[in-house]
C-alpha positions in Angstrom: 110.8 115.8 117.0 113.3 113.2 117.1 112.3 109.4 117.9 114.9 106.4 118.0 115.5 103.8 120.4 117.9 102.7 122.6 119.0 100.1 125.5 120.1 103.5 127.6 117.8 106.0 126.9 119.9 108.5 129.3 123.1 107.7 128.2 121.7 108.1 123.9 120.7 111.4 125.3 123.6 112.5 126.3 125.7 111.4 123.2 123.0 113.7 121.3 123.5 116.2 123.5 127.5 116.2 122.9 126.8 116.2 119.0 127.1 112.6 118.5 125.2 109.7 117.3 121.9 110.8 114.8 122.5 113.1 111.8 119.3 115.3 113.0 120.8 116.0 116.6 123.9 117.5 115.3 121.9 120.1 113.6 118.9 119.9 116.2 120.2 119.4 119.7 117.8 117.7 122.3 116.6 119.7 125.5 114.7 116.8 127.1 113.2 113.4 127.0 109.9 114.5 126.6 108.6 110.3 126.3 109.8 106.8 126.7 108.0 103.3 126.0 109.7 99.7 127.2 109.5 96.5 125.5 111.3 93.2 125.7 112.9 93.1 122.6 115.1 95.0 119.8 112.8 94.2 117.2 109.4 95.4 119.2 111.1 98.8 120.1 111.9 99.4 115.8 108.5 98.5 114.9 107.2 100.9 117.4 109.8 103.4 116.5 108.6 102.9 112.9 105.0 103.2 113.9 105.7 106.9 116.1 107.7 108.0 113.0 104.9 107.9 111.1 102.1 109.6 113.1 101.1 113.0 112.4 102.8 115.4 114.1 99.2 115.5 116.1 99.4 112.2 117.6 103.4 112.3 118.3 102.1 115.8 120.7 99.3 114.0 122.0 101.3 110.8 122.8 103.7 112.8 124.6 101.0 114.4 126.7 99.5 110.7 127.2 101.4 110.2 130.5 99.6 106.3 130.7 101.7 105.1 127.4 105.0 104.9 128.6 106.4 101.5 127.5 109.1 101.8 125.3 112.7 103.2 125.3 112.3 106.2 122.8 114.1 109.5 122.9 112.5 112.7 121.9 
């Protein structure tokens, strides 16, 4: 499951999808955005990146299947 965050969630998604950008994607391509969140700032979408990164596995499945928690740019 691979969680970053971006200003253009669709357009990061399709620069994984073409084998650029993250080391994991190269390896791992994405099949869909499977969550997004929106906040107001750079700073608040890495703090929340860091905060998803280091859920159990768990709770990253259960957030995506939260469908009420979408704030945040976040590809997955």
């Amino acid at each position: 499951m691979y969680t970053g965050y971006s200003p253009d969630v669709e357009e990061r998604f399709k620069a994984h999808c073409a084998g650029k950008g993250a080391k994991y994607t190269r390896s791992h391509k994405p099949r869909k955005i499977l969550h997004t969140e929106k906040y107001n700032t750079k700073s608040e979408a890495m703090k929340r990146e860091r905060e998803i990164k280091g859920l159990p596995r768990k709770e990253k499945l259960s957030l995506i299947k939260s469908k009420s928690s979408r704030r945040r740019s976040s590809v997955g």
